[in-house]
N, C-alpha and C positions, 0 to 999 in steps of 0.2 A: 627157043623161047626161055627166058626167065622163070625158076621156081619157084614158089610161092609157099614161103613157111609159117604156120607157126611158130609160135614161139611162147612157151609155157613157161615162165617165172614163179619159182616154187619159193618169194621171199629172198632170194638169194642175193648176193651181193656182189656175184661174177656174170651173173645173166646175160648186161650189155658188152661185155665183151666176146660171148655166143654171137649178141645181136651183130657185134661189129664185123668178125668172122664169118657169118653167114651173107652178111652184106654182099662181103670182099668174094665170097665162091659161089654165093648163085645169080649173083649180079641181080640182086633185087633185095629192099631191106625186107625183116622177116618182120610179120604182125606179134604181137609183145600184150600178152595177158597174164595178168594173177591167176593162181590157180584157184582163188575161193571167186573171181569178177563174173564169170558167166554158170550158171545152172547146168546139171549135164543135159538138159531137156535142150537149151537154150545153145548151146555149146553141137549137139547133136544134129542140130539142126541147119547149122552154117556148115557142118561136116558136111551132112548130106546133099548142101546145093553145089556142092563143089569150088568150095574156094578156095584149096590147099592141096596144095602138092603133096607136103611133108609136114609131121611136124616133132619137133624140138623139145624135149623137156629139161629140163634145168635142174641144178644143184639147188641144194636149198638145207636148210638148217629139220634137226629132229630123226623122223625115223618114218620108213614107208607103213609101216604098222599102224600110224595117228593118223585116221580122217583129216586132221586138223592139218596136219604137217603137209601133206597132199594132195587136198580137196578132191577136184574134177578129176584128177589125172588117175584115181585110180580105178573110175567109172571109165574114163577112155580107155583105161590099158584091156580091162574086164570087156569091154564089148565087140574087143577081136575088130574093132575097123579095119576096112582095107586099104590103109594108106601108109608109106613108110614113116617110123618115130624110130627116132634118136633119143634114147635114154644119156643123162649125162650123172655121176654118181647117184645122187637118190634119185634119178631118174632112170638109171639102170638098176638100183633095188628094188623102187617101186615095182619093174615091170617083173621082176625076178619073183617079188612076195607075192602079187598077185597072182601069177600062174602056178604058184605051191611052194616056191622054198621057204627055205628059211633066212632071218633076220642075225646076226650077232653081233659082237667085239670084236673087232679086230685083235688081230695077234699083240698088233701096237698100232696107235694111232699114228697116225703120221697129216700133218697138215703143214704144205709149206716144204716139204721136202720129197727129192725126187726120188725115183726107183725106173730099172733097165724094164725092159717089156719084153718077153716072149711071146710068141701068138700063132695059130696054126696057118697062117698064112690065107686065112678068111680073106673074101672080095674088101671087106671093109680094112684092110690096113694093106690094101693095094701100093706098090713101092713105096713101102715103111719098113724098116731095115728088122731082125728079129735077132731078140740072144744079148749074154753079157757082152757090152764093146764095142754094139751093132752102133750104135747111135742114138737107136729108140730110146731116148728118157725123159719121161714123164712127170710130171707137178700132181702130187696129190693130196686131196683135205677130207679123211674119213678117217671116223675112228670106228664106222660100222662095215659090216662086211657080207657078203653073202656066204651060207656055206656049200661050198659046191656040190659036194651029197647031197644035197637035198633037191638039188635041178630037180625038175620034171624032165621026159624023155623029148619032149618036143622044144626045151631048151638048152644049147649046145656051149659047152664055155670055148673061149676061143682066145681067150690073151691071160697070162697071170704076169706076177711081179719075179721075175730073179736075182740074184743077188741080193745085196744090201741096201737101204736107201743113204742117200748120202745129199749133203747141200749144193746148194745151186751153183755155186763159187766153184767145188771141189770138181763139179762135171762141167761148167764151160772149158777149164782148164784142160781139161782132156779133150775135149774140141774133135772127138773122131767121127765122123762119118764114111761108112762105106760106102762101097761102089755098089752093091747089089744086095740083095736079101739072102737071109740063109736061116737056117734051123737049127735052132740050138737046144730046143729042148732037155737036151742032157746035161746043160751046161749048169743047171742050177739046181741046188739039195732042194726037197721036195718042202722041208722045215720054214724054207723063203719065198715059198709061192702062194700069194693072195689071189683068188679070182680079181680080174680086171676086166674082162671084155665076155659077154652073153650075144648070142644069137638066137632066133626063135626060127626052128626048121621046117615052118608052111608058111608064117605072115612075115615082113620085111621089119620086123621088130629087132631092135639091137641097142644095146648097151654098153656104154664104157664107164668103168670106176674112177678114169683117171679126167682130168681135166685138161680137154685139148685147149680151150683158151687163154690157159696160163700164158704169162711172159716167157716160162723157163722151161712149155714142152717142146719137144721136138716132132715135127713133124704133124703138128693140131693140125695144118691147114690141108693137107694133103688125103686126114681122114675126113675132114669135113668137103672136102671134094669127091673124096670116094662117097660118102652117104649120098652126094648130088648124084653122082654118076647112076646109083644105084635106083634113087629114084626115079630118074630119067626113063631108065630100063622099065623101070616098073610098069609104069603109063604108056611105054612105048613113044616117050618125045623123041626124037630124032636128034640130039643134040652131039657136038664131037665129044668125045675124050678127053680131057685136059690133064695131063699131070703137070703135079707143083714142084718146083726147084728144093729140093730139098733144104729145110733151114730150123731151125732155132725158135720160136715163138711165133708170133702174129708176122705177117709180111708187112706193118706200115709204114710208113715213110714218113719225115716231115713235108709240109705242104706251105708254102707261101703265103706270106698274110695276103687277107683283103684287102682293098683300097680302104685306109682310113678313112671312113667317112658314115653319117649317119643314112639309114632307110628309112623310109615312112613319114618323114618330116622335117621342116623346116628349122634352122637354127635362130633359137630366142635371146643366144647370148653371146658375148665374145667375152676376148682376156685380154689388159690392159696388164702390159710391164712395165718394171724395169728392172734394170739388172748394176749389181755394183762388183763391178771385175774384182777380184783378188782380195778382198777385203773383209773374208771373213775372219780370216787369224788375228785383226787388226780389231774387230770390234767384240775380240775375245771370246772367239768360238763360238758354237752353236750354243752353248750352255750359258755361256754371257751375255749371248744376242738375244737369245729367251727370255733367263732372266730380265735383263734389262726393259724387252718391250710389252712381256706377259706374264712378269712375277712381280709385280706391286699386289697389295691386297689381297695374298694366300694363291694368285695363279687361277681364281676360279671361271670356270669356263674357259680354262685351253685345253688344248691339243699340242701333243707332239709327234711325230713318229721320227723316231731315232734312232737312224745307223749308228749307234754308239760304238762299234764294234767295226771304228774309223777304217782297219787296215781291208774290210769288206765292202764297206758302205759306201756310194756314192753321193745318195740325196738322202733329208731329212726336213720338215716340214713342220713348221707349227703357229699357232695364229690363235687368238681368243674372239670375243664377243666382235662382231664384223659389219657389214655394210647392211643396207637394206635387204637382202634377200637373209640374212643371218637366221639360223632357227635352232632352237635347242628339240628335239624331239625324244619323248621316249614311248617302250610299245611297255602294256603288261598283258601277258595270258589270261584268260579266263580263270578262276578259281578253278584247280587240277580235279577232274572227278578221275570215277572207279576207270584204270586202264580196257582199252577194248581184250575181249579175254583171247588170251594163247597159251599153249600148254606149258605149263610149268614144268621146272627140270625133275623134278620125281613122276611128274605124269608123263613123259615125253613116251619112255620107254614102255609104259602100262598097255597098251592097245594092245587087244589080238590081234593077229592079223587076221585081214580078210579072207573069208573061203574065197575058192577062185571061183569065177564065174562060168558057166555052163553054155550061156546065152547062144543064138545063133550069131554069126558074122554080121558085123553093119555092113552094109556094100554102101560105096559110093560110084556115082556115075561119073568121072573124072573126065571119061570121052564128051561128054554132052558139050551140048556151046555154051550151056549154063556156065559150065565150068573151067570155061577160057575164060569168062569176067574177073576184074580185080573186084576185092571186098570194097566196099565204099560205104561210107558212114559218117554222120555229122558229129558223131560222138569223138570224145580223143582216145577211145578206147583202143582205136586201129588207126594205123598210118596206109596212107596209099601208100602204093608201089612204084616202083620208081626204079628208072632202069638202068644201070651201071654198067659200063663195058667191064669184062671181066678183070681182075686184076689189077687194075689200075684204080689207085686211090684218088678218093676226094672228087671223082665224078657223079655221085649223087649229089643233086643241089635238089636246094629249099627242100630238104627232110622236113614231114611235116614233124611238129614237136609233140613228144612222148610224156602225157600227163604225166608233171611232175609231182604233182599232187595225187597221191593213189586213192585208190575211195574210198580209205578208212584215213586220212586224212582229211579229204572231203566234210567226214563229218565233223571236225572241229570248229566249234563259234570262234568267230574273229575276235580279238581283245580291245584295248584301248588303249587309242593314240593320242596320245600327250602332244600338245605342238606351243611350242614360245617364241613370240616373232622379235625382232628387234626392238617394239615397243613396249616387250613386257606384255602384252597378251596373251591368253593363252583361248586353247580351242581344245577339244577332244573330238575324237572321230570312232567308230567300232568298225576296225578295216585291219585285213592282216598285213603286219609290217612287211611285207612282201608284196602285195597288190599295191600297198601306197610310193614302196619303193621304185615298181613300174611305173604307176603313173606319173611320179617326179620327173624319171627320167624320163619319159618321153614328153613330158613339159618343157622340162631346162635340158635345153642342149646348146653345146657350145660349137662355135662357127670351128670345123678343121681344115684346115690348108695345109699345105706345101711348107712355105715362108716360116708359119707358126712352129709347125712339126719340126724344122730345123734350129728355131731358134733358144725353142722350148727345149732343153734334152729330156727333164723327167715329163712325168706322165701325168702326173694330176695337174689339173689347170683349174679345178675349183669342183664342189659339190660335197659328198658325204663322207666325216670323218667321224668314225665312234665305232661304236662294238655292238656285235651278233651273242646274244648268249646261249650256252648250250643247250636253254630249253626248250629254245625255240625247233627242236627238233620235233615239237609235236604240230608244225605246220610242213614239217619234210619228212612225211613218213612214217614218226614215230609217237609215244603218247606222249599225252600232259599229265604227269604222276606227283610229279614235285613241286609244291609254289617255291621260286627264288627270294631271299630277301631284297635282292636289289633289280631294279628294273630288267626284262629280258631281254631288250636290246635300249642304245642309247645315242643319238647320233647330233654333232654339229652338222646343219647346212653351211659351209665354210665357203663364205665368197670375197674374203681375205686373209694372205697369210701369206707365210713370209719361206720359200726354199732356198735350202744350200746344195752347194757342189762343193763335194767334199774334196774330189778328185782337183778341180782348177781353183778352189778357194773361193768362188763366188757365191755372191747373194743375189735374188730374184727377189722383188717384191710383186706380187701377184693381184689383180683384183678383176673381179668376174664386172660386165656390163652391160645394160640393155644398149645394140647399138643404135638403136635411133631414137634417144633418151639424150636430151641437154643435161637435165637432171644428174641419171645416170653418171651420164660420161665427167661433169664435174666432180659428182661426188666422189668419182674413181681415182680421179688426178689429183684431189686434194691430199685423200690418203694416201695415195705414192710420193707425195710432198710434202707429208706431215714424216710418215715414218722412216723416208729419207734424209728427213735433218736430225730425228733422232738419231738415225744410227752416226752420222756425222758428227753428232756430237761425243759419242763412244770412240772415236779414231784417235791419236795423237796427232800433234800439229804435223809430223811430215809424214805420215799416211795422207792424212786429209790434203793435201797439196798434190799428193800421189795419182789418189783414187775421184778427185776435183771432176777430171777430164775421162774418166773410165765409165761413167755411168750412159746408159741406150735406153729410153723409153722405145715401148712397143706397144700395139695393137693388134688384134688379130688379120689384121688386113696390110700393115705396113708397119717400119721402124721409123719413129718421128721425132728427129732432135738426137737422133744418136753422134756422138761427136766423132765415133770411131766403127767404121765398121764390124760386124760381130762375129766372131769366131763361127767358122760354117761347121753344124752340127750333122750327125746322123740323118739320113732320110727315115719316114717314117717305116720304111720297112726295115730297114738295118739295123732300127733300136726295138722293133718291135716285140722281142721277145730278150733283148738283153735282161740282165737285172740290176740296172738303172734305178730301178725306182723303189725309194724306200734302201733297197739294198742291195751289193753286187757283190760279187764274192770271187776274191783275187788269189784266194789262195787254197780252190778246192782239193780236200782229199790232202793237203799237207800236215806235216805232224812237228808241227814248231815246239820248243821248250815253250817250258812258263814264261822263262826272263825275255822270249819275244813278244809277250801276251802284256806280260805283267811290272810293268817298271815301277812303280809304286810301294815300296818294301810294307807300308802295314797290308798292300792289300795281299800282295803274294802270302804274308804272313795268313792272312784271311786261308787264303787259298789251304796252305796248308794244314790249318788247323780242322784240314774237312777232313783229315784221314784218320781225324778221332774221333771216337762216339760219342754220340749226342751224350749230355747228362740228362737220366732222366729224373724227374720230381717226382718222388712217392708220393705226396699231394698237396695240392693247391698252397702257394704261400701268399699272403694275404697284401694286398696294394698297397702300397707307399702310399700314404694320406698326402706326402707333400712333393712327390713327383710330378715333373711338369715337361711340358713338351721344349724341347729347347727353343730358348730364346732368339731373338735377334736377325727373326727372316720375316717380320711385317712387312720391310723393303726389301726382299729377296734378292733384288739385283747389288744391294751394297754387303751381302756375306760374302765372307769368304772358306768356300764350300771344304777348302784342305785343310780347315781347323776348327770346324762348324761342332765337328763331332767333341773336340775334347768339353765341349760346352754341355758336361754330363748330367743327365738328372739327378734329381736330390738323391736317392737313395739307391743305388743301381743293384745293391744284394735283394732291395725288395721287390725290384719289376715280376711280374706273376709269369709264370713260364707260359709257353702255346702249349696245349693241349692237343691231343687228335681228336677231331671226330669223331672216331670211334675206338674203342680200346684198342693196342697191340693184339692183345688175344684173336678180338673180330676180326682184323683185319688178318689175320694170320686166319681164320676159318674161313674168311670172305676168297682170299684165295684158292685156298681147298674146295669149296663152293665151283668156282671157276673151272678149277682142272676135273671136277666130276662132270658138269655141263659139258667139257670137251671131251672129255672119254663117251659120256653119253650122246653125242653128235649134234645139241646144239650149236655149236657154235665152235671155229677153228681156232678163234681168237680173244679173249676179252679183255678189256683194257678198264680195269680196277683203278680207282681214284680213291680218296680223302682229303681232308683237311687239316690243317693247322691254324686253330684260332688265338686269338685273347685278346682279352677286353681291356686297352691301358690307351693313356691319350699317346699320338703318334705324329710327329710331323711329316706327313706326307710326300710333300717334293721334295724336304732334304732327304728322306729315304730315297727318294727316286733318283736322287743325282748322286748318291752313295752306290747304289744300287749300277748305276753305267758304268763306274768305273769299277767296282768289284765284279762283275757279270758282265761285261760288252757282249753287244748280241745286233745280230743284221735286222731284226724285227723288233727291237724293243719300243716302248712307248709309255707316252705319261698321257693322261686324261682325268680333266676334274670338271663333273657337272655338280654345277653348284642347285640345281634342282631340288638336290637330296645327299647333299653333303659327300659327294659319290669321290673318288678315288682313286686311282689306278696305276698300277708301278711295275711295267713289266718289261721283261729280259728276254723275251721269246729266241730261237736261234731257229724256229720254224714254221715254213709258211704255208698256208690253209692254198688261196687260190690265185694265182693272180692273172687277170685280162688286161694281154699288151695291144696292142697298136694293131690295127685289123685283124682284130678278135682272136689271136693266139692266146691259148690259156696253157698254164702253167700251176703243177704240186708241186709242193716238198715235201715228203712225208719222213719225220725220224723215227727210227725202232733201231733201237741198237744203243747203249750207251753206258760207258765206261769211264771210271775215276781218273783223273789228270793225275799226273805224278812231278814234285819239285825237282826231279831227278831225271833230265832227257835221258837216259837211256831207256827207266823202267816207264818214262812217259809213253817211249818209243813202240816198246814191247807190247803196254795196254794196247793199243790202238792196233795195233798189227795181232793180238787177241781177237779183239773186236771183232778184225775186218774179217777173222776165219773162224768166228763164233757160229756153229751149226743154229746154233736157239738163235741168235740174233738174227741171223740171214732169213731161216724160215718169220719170223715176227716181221722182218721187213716185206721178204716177196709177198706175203698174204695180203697186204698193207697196197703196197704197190701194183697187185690184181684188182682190189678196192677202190686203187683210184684211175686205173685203167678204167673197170666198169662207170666210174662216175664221170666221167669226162664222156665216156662213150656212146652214154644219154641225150649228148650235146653237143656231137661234134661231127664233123663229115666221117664219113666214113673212108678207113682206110688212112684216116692222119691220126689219130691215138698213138702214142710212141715214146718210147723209153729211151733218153739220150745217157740216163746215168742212172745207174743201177745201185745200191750200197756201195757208196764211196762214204771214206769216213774223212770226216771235217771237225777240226780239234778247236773247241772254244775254252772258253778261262777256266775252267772248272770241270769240263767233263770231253771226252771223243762223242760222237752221233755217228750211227748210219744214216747216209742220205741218199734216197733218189729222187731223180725228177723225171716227171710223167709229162708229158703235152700231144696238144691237139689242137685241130683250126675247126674254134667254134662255128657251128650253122646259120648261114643268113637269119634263118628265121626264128632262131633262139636268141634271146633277151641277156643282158650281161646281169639283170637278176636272177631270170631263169639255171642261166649257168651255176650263179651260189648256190643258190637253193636245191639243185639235182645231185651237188656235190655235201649239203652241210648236213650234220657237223659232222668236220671231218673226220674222216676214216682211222686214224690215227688215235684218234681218242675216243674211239666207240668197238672197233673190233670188228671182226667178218665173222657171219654177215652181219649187216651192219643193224639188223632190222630188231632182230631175235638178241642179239648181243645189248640192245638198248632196255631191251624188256629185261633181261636177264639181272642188267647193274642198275634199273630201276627196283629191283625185289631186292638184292643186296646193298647200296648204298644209301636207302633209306631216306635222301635227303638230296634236294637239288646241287648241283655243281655251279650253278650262274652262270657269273662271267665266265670263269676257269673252263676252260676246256670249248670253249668258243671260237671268235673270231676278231681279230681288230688291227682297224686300217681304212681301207677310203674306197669309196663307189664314185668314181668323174662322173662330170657330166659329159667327157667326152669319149665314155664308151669304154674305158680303163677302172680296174679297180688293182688293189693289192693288199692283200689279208693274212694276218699272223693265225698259227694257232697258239691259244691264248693258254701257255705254259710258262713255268719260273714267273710268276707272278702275286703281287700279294695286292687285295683289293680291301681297301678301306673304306668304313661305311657304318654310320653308326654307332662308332666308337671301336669299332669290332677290326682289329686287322684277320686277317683271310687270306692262307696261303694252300691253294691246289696241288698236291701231289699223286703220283701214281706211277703206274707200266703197264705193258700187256702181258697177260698171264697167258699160256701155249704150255702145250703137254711138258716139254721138257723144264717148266719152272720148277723152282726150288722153293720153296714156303718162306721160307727164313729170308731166301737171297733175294725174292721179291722186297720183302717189307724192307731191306737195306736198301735195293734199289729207291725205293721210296722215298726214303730218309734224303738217300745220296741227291736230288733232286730239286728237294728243298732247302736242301743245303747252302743256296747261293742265295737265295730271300732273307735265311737265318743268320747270315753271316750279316748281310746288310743291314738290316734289324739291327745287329749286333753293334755294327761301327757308327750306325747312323744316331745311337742313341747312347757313345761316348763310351761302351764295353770295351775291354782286351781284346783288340782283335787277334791275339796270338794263343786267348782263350777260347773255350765251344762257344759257338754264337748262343745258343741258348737252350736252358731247358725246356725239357718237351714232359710235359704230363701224358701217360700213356695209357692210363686209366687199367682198373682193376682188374677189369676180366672182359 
């Protein structure tokens, strides 16, 4: 029979990747609670009917000494139940502090990097190899530790750490597994042995320090099979023995998309094409096709999403003010009140510990029939169970879904939704941008077939294009601390607009339709025969004679009036997970020169000029009275963008330099801040931002088209809501989340990132630094544990999986670590549900993700907005694709705003942070720089860094 777990979430931000693990070995998913969501009255008493096998306790941010950090779990550990728990880091301290030891520092923190395991050859590390060599290496994130002297006699230690810890890279390389186990205890000085694994020697209590469900331990799945075993035994189930093939991280596999196609309801819309074969070099690129059809009169109210970063990119997308379903929509938060309280990092460590408890035994009756029932409840507090042949992924279907809203979420009032319809209306609504999201989508959905899937290659076919911002993080989990200046999120409903293929040179003109609408259907044909004589009029006489005979009107149902059969595309499964859309990348993990990057001599010059130091302005220099934005893009589409810049403002020694948001000093203590949080065991990871402001007028889209060619990037994007004079010019190289073609989802998360050099050699050299940077690799794998667990909120069980690991990928100005994480979304989860379990992303907040938010809400003092967000497109046909909103500057109010930062982990350097920083913004300040007629072979610009 199936076991039936527990699963205690202490906050943590690996939890679901336990949940997914335990899936995979007791062949049933485990029940998933916070540890402050039930009472221990309340909690005790689902004990005592017997609903649980086992149960689970999780990693979590703090220290087992804090109530707060702990809740219920350290009532459960005190009252002796008789049921086996799996302590997992502070789950194995907890159970440590409460039966007498003690609490400390580790010798060194270590998060994100691995260490060899020795261990007494305990029932719980049953064929797990022991000793330096053996194989055993383990993924660890503590900087706290127990101290083994201080066990009580009735707990046993049974694993420590030997040798050295070393990064993940260094140990797949060595790639040794043995044939059998052996003891090595001797093999390692006494100076390298941290406790790692506790046992309790009368109840089935047990602890491990290290973190079986990392990517990068060995042999996780083997002990979480041993814990089953053991339980088994416990209750006396009768079940066989299973050992695990010895391996490397989680066992999952990739898993087959679904049928594309929608559940739960009927389709309200279809997509009417056409397509113009080869023709986009002819109507002067995507930047002349834009221009041309959506940059009259400042560009406001368009969209772009632009593979500028050609030699990656396949598709790119852009469209203004549109057809009748057209809407401009934005959300704001409620006015931010006092954060729900969590312990602060000077409090964290304050707690006594608890005396240990005395109590008699809880008995549970496990034999009763009571307690053969599954737990069952209307609440979404608990999932049914549900029964999984062993080992074999992705046979749990319809998982039920795992409130993605926790119940201190829960308690957030909804905000106000802005809506502008095509007639200039407007409406407000008090609904979280998130539930109207849902409801949209399951209004507008678009017809998917066969036919369509083929002839369409990208993925968006009409629906929501705008940006998520990062504050909205206080409807996923975390507070509302900060008001943004500029809306929290902002979205076109886009049911016209125009794609390229970058790869075959075609244009698509695109337009969504009600199909059994006269109406409709005319008004779709008109515009595909209004914007098609436009572009025809952009051609020269012998393109146009060319491309006469090349154009296919479509429908979602049939191609009608095509003069030529259409090039037979991908099936929907074959592209379903390509990165087609938005952006593809041809040339992963290579380390090209600049001069393959950069043909443009001022921009390379750009380039160059990053390897010298910002100037900084001792203080404020006072605005040019007679500076003016440059001239001569009222008609956007008749500049010409390769000489826009020598059109310099009046006074270019007076433009006022950007200033930081907060002084150098701060941000140099804000770090420091950081790395005490992580010695103190909040948080393994934190990802530290600021700003770069100034108040000077700026022409917007010529920055933005300065900006693609100095910075080419697979996610960049322009966006202007004319709502609120709104802005947006961004260079992104990475992506938050994307949902392909029967519900396969996809990360990219970057950590790692290193200065380009004009010189291929020492370009060469950076990047192969990089790729065997111990600090980089650990910033990365914590990241990519991060987005394991967020995927695996939402995903079948047993398809979570990692096809790329830190591979580095060289763009115009810096190398990145990149991996990518995927998973086959669950029937019964929502392609909002899916963003929202994942935002904001992991990348820009730190592990865990919860405590790390609270953390750079005390230190940054002031909202991040857009920055550090999301932007990209939600279909109607069940596909989305989203940037994390980096290398960006957002204008608004006269105010340009450019987001900088990194992740700060034990091994930063104070100093080398705040250069990281700079190095980052570097590619905005440059833009800035050319776009408004500076030397570009001079520093793009001074930075005020303020006093202290």
């Amino acid at each position: 029979m199936p076991l039936r777990t527990l699963l205690i979430d202490n906050y943590d931000s690996y939890t679901y990747n336990l949940f997914q693990l335990i899936a995979e070995v007791h062949g049933v998913i485990p029940e998933v609670i916070h540890n402050d969501q039930l009472t221990w009255a309340e909690l005790s008493q689902v004990l005592l009917d017997g609903k649980y096998d086992n149960i689970v306790i999780s990693p979590g941010p703090g220290t087992p000494e804090s109530p707060q950090d702990i809740g219920v779990c350290g009532e459960l550990l005190r009252a002796n139940i008789q049921l086996p728990i799996l302590g997992v880091c502070m789950g194995m301290q907890a159970l440590a502090v409460v039966h007498g030891a003690t609490i400390q520092h580790a010798p060194e923190p270590i998060h994100g990097r691995l260490s060899q395991i020795q261990h007494t050859g305990h029932r719980l590390f049953h064929n797990i190899p022991s000793g330096i060599d053996s194989g055993f290496a383990v993924v660890r994130y503590h900087s706290l530790a127990i101290c083994e002297q201080s066990l009580p006699a009735h707990l046993e230690p049974i694993a420590w750490t030997c040798g050295s810890h070393q990064p993940l890279r260094q140990a797949a390389d060595k790639a040794a597994l043995p044939d059998s186990t052996h003891d090595s205890h001797a093999e390692a000085k006494a100076a390298d042995q941290v406790l790692q694994g506790i046992a309790h020697t009368q109840l089935p209590y047990y602890g491990v320090q290290f973190h079986p469900e990392s990517i990068g331990t060995a042999f996780g799945r083997q002990l979480l099979q041993n814990f089953h075993d053991i339980t088994a035994d416990w209750h006396g189930y009768q079940i066989p023995p299973h050992d695990v093939t010895p391996s490397k991280g989680p066992g999952a596999t990739a898993l087959p998309p679904s049928p594309w196609q929608h559940v739960g309801g009927s389709a309200s819309l279809a997509v009417r094409w056409q397509k113009l074969e080869g023709s986009l070099g002819d109507a002067g690129g995507p930047e002349g096709l834009f221009m041309h059809l959506f940059g009259p009169e400042g560009a406001k109210d368009t969209f772009w999403l632009d593979s500028s970063a050609s030699d990656r990119g396949r598709f790119s997308y852009f469209g203004g003010r549109g057809g009748p379903l057209w809407q401009r929509i934005s959300y704001q938060l409620p006015t931010p009140s006092q954060p729900l309280e969590h312990p602060s990092i000077s409090q964290a460590s304050s707690h006594p510990c608890n005396t240990p408890s005395v109590d008699a035994p809880l008995k549970t009756s496990s034999k009763s029939a009571e307690s053969q029932q599954r737990l069952t409840t209307d609440s979404d507090t608990y999932c049914s169970s549900l029964s999984v042949s062993q080992g074999q992924p992705g046979l749990v279907q319809d998982v039920p879904v795992h409130s993605l809203q926790d119940h201190r979420t829960a308690q957030q009032r909804p905000g106000t939704l802005t809506i502008e319809d095509n007639s200039r209306s407007i409406t407000q609504q008090q609904v979280s941008i998130w539930d109207y999201l849902r409801a949209q989508l399951d209004q507008h959905r678009i017809q998917v077939d066969d036919e369509t899937a083929q002839q369409l290659p990208f993925d968006f076919w009409g629906g929501y294009m705008g940006y998520l911002g990062y504050e909205l993080k206080a409807e996923c989990g975390g507070d509302n601390v900060h008001q943004a200046p500029t809306p929290d999120a902002a979205m076109f409903l886009a049911d016209r607009f125009v794609a390229v293929d970058h790869h075959n040179n075609d244009v698509f003109l695109v337009a969504l339709v009600q199909p059994h609408s006269e109406t409709s259907e005319a008004a779709a044909q008109q515009w595909l025969h209004s914007t098609h004589t436009t572009i025809q009029t952009m051609l020269p006489n012998a393109s146009l004679s060319r491309h006469r005979g090349a154009t296919g009107f479509g429908s979602s149902s049939s191609l009608a009036g095509s003069s030529q059969t259409q090039q037979h595309m991908d099936t929907a499964s074959d592209v379903a997970m390509s990165d087609d859309d938005w952006s593809h990348r041809d040339q992963r993990g290579s380390f090209g020169s600049l001069d393959s990057l950069l043909t443009d001599h001022s921009i390379r010059s750009a380039v160059e000029a990053k390897q010298h130091h910002l100037e900084f302005a001792d203080k404020d220099v006072p605005p040019c009275e007679t500076a003016q934005s440059p001239q001569g893009l009222s008609h956007p589409q008749q500049a010409d963008t390769s000489t826009t810049h020598k059109q310099a403002v009046a006074c270019t020694d007076a433009i006022p330099p950007f200033r930081l948001a907060c002084s150098e000093q701060q941000y140099l203590r804000d770090v420091a801040a950081c790395q005490q949080a992580l010695h103190d065991g909040d948080s393994y990871e934190i990802c530290l931002t600021t700003a770069l402001l100034r108040t000077h007028p700026v022409d917007a889209l010529h920055l933005y088209k300065t900006l693609r060619k100095v910075n080419p990037a697979p996610y960049a994007a322009w966006m202007s809501f004319g709502m609120d004079d709104l802005q947006i010019c961004c260079s992104s190289p990475e992506r938050f989340l994307k949902g392909g073609r029967g519900g396969l989802l996809e990360a990219r998360p970057i950590k790692g990132t290193a200065p380009r050099s004009a010189d291929p050699e020492q370009d060469r050299a950076a990047a192969m630094a990089l790729a065997n940077s111990e600090k980089d690799q650990a910033e990365n794998l914590m990241i990519v544990d991060l987005l394991r667990n967020d995927l695996g909120r939402v995903c079948q069980v047993g398809s979570v999986h990692v096809p790329g690991l830190m591979e580095v990928e060289s763009f115009a100005t810096v190398h990145q670590l990149v991996s990518t994480i995927r998973g086959q979304r669950q029937s019964s989860v929502s392609l909002i549900d899916a963003i929202q379990a994942a935002f904001p992303g992991g990348s820009m907040t730190g592990a865990p993700k919860v405590r790390s938010m609270q953390i750079l809400d005390d230190l940054e003092k002031e909202a991040r907005g857009i920055y550090s967000g999301s932007m990209g497109f939600i279909g109607f046909n069940d596909t989305c694709d989203l940037n994390i909103v980096i290398r960006t500057a957002v204008v608004h109010g006269g105010v340009t705003r450019i987001g900088a930062g990194g992740a700060i982990v034990v091994q930063s350097d104070t100093h080398g942070e705040y250069e990281e920083m700079r190095l980052k913004a570097m590619a905005l300040l440059k833009a800035v720089s050319l776009s408004e007629g500076q030397n570009p072979s001079e520093t793009a610009s001074r930075v005020d860094v303020g006093a202290s």
